[in-house]
C-alpha positions in Angstrom: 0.0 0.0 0.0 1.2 3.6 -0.5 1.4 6.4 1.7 -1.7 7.4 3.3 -2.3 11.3 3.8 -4.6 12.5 6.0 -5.7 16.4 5.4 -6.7 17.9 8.0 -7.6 21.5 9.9 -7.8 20.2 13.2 -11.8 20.7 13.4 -14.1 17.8 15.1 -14.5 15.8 12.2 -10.7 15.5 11.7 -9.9 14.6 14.9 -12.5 11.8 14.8 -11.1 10.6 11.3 -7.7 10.7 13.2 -9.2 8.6 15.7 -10.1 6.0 14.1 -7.2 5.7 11.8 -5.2 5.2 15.1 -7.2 2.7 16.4 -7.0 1.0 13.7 -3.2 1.1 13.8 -2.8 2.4 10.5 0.7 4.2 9.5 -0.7 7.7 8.4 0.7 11.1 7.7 -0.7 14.8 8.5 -1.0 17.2 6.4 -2.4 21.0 7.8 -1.6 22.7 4.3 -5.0 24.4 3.3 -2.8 25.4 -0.1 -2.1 22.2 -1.2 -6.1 21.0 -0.1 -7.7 23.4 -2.5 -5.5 22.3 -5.2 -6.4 18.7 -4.7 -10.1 20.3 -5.6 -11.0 20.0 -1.6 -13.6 22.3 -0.2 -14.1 20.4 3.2 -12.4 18.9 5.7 -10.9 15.9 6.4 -10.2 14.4 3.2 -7.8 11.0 3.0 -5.5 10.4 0.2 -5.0 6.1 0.0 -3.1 4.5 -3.3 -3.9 8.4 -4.7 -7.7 8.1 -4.2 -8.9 11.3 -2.1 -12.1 10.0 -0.1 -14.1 12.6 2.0 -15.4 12.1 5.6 -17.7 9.2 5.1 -15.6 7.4 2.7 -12.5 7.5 4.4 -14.4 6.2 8.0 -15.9 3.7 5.9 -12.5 2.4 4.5 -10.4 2.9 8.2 -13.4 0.4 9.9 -12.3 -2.2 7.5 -8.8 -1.7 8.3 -7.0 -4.2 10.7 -3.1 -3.7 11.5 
């Protein structure tokens, strides 16, 4: 699997997304840089870059539940 990339801004949703991903023991970077978030076509927050797919909130809980490290 490639790098994982969670964008975040620190609001509630993010640090729930963060959550999980943690207790799910999956590796993960952080990435704060609202730049580089509107370039990727973002307009909300958190957004999860996996193998170059960028899911949104729902998508990216849905795929860190089905995770197991």
């Amino acid at each position: 699997m490639n790098e994982i990339v969670l964008y975040s801004t620190n609001c509630p949703k993010c640090a729930i997304l963060e959550g999980r991903l943690k207790e799910r023991g999956v590796e993960f970077t952080v990435n704060n840089n609202v730049d580089e978030m509107i370039k990727l076509g973002m307009t909300e927050a958190p957004g999860l870059m996996v193998d170059g797919k960028l899911m949104g909130f729902v998508d990216a809980v849905k795929w860190a539940n089905e995770q197991w490290r």
